[in-house]
C-alpha positions in Angstrom: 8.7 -1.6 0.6 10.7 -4.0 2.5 9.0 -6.4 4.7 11.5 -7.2 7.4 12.0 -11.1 8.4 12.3 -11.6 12.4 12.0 -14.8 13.2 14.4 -17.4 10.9 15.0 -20.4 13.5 17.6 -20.1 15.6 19.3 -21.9 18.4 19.1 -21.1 21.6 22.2 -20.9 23.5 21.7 -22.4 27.1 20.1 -18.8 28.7 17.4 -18.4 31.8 13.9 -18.7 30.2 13.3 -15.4 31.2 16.1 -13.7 29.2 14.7 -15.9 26.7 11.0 -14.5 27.0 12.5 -10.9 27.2 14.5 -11.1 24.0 11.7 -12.7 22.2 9.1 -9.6 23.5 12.0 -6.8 22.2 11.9 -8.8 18.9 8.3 -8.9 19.0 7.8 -5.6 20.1 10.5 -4.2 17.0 8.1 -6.0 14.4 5.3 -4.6 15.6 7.0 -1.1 15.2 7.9 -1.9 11.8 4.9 -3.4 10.4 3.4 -0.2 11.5 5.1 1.9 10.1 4.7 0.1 6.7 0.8 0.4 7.5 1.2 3.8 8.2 3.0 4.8 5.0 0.8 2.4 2.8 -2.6 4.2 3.9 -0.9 7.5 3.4 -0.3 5.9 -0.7 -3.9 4.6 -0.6 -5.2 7.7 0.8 -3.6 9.6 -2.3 -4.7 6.8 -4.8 -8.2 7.2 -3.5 -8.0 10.7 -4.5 -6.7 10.5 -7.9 -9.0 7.9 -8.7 -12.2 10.5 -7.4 -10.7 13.4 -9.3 -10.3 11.5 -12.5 -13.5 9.9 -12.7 -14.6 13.1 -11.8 -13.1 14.7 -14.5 -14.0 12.2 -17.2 -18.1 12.8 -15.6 -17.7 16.2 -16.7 -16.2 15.6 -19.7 -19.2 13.3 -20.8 -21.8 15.8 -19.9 -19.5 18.6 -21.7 -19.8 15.9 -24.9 -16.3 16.8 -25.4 -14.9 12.9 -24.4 -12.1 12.2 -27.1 -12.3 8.0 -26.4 -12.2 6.2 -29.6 -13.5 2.7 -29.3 -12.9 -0.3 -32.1 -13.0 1.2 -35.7 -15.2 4.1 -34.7 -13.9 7.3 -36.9 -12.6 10.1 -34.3 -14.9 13.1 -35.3 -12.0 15.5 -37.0 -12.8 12.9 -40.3 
């Protein structure tokens, strides 16, 4: 993701401080869009992450209380030996 860059320093041509102020607020006002968007799509990502992460550990509960976990840790023989 792509976080857009507004505000390198410019100059100013000679402009009513008003037309000034009003440029700066449709700047202002496009970032805003755009950083929420990005927020948006990144708590959608989370969102799904969160999940995963529930239905593994989940999963890996179960398989624990099933005694059927297949982790093999250091030199600990897996139990087909």
């Amino acid at each position: 993701m792509k976080i857009p860059t507004y505000f390198a320093p410019k100059v100013w041509p000679k402009m009513s401080d008003t037309t000034h102020l009003e440029e700066k607020i449709a700047q202002l006002e496009k970032a805003v869009d755009d950083i929420s968007s990005i927020v948006a799509e990144q708590h959608k990502e989370l969102s799904l992450m969160v999940n995963r992460v529930r239905m593994l550990t989940e999963r890996e509960a179960q398989r624990e209380a099933d005694g059927s976990g297949g982790v093999v840790i250091g030199d600990e023989r897996p139990p087909h030996y």
